[in-house]
N, C-alpha and C positions, 0 to 999 in steps of 0.2 A: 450388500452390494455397494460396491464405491460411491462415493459422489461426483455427480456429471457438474463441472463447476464449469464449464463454457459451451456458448452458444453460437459462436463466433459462423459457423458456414450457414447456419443456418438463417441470420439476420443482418450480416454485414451487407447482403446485394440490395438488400432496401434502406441499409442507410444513406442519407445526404453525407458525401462527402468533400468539401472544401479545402483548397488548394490555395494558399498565400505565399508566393514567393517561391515556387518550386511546382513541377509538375511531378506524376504519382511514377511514371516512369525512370524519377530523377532521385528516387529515393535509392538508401543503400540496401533495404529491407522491403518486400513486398508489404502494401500495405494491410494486409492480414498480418501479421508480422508486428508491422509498426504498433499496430490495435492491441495486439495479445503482451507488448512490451506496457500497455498504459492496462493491463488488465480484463482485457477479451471484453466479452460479453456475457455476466455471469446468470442471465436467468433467460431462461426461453420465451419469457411475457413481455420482454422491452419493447416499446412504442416510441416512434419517435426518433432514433438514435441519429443526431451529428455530429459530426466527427470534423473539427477544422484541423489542420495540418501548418505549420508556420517553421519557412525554414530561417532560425538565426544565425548560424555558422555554415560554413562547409561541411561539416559533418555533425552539426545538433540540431534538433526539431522541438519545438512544443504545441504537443497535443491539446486541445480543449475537447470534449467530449460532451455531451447533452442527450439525456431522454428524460424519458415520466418519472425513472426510478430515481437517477441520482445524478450529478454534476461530476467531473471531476477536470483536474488539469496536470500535465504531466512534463517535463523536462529531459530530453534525449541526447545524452552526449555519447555519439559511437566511437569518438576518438579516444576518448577517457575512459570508458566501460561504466557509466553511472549513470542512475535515473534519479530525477527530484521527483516526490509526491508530490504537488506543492498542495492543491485542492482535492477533498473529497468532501462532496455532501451529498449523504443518503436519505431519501426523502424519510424511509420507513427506517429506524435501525432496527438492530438488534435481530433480523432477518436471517442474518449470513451473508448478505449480499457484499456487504467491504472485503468480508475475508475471503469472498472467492472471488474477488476479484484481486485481491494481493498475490492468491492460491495461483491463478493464473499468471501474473506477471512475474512471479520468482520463476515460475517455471518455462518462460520463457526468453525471460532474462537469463537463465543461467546456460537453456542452449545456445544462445547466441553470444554464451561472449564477455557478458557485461559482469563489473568488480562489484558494484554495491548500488544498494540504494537509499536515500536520504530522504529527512523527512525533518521538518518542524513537528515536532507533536502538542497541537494546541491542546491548552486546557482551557473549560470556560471561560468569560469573562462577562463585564455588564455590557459589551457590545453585541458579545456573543453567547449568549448562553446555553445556545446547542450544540457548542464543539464540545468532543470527549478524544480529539487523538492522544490523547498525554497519555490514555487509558488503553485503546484500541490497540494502539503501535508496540507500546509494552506488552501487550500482553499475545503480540504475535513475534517477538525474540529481538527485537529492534535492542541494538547496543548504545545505551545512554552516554552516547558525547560529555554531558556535563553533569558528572559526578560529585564535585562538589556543592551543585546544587539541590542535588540529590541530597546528600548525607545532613545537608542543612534541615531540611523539612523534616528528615528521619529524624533530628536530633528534637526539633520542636514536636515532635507527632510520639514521641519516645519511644521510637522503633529501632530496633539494632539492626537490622535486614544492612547487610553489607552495599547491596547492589539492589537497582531499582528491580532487576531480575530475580534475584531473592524474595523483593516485598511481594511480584507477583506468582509467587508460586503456591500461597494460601489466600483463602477465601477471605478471609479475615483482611488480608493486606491487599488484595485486589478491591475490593470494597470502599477502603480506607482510601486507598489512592484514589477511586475514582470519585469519591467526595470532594478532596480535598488538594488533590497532587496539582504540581504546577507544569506550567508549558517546559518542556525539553527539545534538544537535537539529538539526533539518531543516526545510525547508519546500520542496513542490512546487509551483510557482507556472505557474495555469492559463490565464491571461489572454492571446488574440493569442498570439504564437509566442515565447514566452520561452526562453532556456536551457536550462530543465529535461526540454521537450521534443525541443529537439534533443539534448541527452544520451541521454532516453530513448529515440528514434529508431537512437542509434550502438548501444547496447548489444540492442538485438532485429536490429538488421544484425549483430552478432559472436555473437549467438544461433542465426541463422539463422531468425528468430520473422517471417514477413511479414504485420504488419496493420497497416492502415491507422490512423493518429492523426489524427481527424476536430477 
């Protein structure tokens, strides 16, 4: 049976929703819409859910979003067709909860429109030592920007894996990375059937994750 990866009708009428700078009727996008572009609402037990709305441009938004599950904050350009991740913090990983919530924002992202998505991919640090996006974002098809930072570590780590996409396609170098690999930039590019979704497709196949990428 597929996987139900949004909850969005079922939970948005009891979220708090906050309006800075724009009213909901002034949006370009219903704000169900707006929500499913930052990642729906991936599990049916959310408590809590608000949702602030902040207009910077004439046509950009940033989302902040809050419940029991997880944090996240989002960057909305309609005129350019691109989303920033900028924030994800899930309180539980290792869940599914991030992936279906990406599961939902590609796929809403790509009915509506939009060219790509962007992302810092942090890796730990001693400030932070529960980021893993360096890990997370790789290994959902995200195209590593900075290559040669890449092939640097590969050279220190004595890995020949061409592409950071390469080192995640074995267990051994998914591993390896998530030890050790360092922060990158990214971009998920939504356009037609590009790369990033066939990547994404291989890794919800080694998940065992069956839903459809419309």
């Amino acid at each position: 049976m597929p996987h139900v990866t949004n909850y969005i009708e079922h939970i948005l009428p009891h979220a708090d929703l906050c309006f800075h700078g724009i009213l909901a009727d002034s949006l370009p996008v219903s704000v169900m819409d707006l929500l499913n572009l930052c990642g729906g609402i991936p599990s049916p037990d959310i408590t809590g859910l608000r949702v602030e709305i902040f207009a910077t441009f004439a046509s950009a938004f940033a989302v902040k979003i809050s419940c029991d599950q997880y944090e996240a904050s989002r960057s909305l350009d309609f005129s350019i067709g691109r989303i920033d991740n900028n924030y994800l913090f899930v309180n539980t990983p290792s869940q599914g909860l991030g992936t279906h919530l990406f599961l939902n924002q590609v796929q809403a992202a790509r009915a509506l429109g939009f060219r790509r998505i962007h992302v810092t991919a942090m890796a730990p640090s001693e400030d932070e030592p529960e980021w893993n996006g360096h890990y997370f974002w790789a290994c959902l098809g995200f195209h590593n920007a900075e290559q040669e930072e890449y092939r640097e570590w590969a050279a220190e780590m004595g890995r020949d894996e061409p592409t950071l996409h390469a080192l995640v396609q074995t267990e051994e170098g998914r591993a390896l990375w998530k030890a050790t690999g360092v922060t990158w930039i990214g971009d998920f590019f939504l356009e037609g059937e590009p790369d990033c979704i066939a990547r994404l497709k291989t890794h919800l196949q080694r998940k065992g994750i069956d839903v459809t990428i419309h």
